[in-house]
N, C-alpha and C positions, 0 to 999 in steps of 0.2 A: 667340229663345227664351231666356227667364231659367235659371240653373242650377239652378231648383227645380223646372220643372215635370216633371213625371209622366206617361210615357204608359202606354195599356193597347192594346196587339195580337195583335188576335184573328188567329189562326192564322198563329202567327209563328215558326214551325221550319222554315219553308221559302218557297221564292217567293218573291210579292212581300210577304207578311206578312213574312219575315224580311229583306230587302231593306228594308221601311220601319223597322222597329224597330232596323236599327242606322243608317242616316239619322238618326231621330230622336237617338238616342244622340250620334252626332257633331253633331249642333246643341244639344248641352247638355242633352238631357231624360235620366233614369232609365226604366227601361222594364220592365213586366211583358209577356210573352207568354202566350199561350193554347197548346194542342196538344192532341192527342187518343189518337194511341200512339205516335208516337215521340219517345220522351223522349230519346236520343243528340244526335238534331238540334235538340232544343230546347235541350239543354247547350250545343252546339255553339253556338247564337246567343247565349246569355248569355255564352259565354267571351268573344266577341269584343265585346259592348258591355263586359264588365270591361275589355277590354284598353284602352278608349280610357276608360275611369278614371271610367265611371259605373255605377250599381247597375242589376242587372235580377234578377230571377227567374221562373222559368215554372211556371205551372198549370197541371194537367190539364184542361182543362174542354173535353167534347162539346158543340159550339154548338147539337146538335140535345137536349140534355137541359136543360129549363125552369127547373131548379134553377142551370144553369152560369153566367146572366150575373151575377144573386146573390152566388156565389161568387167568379166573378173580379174582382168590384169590390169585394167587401168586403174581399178577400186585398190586393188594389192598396192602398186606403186603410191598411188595418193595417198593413202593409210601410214602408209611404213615408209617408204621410201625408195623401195629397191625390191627387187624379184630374184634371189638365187636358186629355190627350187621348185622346178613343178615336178606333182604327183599326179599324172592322168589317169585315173581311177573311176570317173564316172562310167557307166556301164548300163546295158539292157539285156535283158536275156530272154529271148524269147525261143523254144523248142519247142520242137513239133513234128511232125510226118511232112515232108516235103512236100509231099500231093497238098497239106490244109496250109501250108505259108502263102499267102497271097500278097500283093503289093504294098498293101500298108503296112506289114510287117517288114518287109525289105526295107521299106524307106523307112521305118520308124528305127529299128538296127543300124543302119549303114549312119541315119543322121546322127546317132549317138557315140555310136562302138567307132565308127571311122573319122565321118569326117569332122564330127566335135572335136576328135583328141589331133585329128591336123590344125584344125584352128587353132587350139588352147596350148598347143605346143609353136607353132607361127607367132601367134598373140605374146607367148611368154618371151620366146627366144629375141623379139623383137626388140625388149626391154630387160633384157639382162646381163650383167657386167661378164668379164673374161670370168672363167671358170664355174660357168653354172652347172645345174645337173638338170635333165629331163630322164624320169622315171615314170614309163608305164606299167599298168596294171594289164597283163594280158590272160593267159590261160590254157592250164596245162590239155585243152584240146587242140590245141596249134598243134601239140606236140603227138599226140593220137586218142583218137575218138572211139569210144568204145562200145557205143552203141546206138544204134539210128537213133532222128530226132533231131541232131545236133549238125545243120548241116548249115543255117544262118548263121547263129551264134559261130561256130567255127571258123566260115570261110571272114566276118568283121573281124576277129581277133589275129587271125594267118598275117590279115593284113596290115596290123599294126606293127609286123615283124618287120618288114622291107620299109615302112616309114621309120624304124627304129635304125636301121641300119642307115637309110639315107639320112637321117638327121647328123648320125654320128660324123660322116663323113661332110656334110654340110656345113657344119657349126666347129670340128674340132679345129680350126684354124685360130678360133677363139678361144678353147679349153672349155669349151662346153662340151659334157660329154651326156650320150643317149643311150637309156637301158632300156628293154624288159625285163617282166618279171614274172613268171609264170606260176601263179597256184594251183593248187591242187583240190579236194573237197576241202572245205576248210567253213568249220562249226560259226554261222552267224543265220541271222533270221533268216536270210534269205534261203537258206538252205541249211537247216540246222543237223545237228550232228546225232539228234533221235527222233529224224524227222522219216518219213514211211519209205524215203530212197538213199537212207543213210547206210546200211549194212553194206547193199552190191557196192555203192562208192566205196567204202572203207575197203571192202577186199579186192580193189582193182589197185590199191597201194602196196609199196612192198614193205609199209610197217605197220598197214591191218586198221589202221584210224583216220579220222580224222585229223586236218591241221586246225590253226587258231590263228586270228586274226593278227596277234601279236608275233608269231612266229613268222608270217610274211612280211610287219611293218620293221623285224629287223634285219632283213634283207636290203630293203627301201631306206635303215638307217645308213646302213653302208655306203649303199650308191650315192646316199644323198652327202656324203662324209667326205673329208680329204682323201681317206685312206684306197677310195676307188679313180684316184687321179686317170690309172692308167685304164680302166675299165672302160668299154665304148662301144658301141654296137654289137653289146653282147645279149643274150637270152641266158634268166638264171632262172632254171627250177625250182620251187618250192612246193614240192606235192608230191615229199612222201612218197617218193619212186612210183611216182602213177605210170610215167613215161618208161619206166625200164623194164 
């Protein structure tokens, strides 16, 4: 990665959004972050890409509000100058019994999980030079579900698959190339790794644990790298054979 390029990470004050934006940072790129309300922890991730001697700043922006992908690509360009990586990583997780999902749940999931990461992937692509990367965050429930509850959350994430595929074939005329990335349990607040539904996760893997934030953001460094030139509309596991 050249010392000019530019990423943009959505929902990067924590997890594995903040795990990839300072990855990205230590391979040379400048980094904007996304966040929603807590702006300490999004402080807290831009202090530490300054420390290792590259520029970041963080925007507020709700991936479920239609105006935010707009916003945080025009803020990225005006700031820096240029857009070579988006990280679509903002997310909602909402599980439950099928019978208790009601509507506000569908639209609150679908405006985040779907169609945020259409915008903010449209928003980017629109302003990026030959050879960019679009890297989603998806989930290794795309890949199989293993126990009711997960039946929202599953079918917004499925769907980020056939927009990853379409992207790829949309954009690679430019050398822009489009990923998923699929994790697995993987040890952050939101789901942490000695939390009361930690064990059955860990044993639906076929190495018995949890993953780490850092452990996916260097999947995300590759995609995001020259090295995955030839990489494009592909789905890459990282969860710890949950899928096999």
């Amino acid at each position: 990665m050249n010392e000019n390029t530019v990423a943009l990470v959505t929902g990067g004050s924590r997890g594995i959004g903040a795990a990839s934006a300072v990855r990205l940072a230590e391979d040379g790129a400048d980094v904007v972050i996304t966040y929603v309300s807590d702006a300490e922890a999004a402080a807290g991730v831009v202090g530490k890409i300054e420390a290792l001697g590259r520029r970041a700043i963080a925007v507020r922006a709700d991936a479920g509000d239609p105006a935010a992908a707009a916003l945080a690509a025009e803020r990225t360009v005006r700031e820096f100058g240029r857009l070579d990586v988006l990280v679509n990583n903002a997310g909602v997780g909402v599980l439950g019994p099928l019978a208790e999902l009601g509507p506000a749940d569908v639209d609150r999931v679908l405006a985040v999980n779907v169609r945020g990461v259409f915008l903010m992937a449209q928003a980017a692509a629109g302003r990026m030079r030959q050879g960019g990367r679009i890297i989603t965050i998806g989930t290794c429930m795309t890949q199989r579900v293993p126990a009711p509850g997960g039946t929202l959350y599953a079918m917004s994430k499925s769907a980020l698959i056939g927009l990853t595929k379409a992207l790829a074939r949309e954009l690679g005329e430019r050398g822009i190339t489009a990923n998923i990335v699929h994790p697995g349990p993987v040890d952050t607040d939101m789901n942490p790794a000695d939390g009361p539904y930690a064990g059955p996760q860990a044993a639906m893997t076929a190495l018995g644990r949890f993953g780490t934030a850092q452990e996916v953001a260097a999947v995300v460094s590759f995609l995001a790298g020259p090295d995955s030139a030839y990489a494009t509309g592909a789905e890459f596991a990282v969860d710890g054979g949950h899928a096999a």
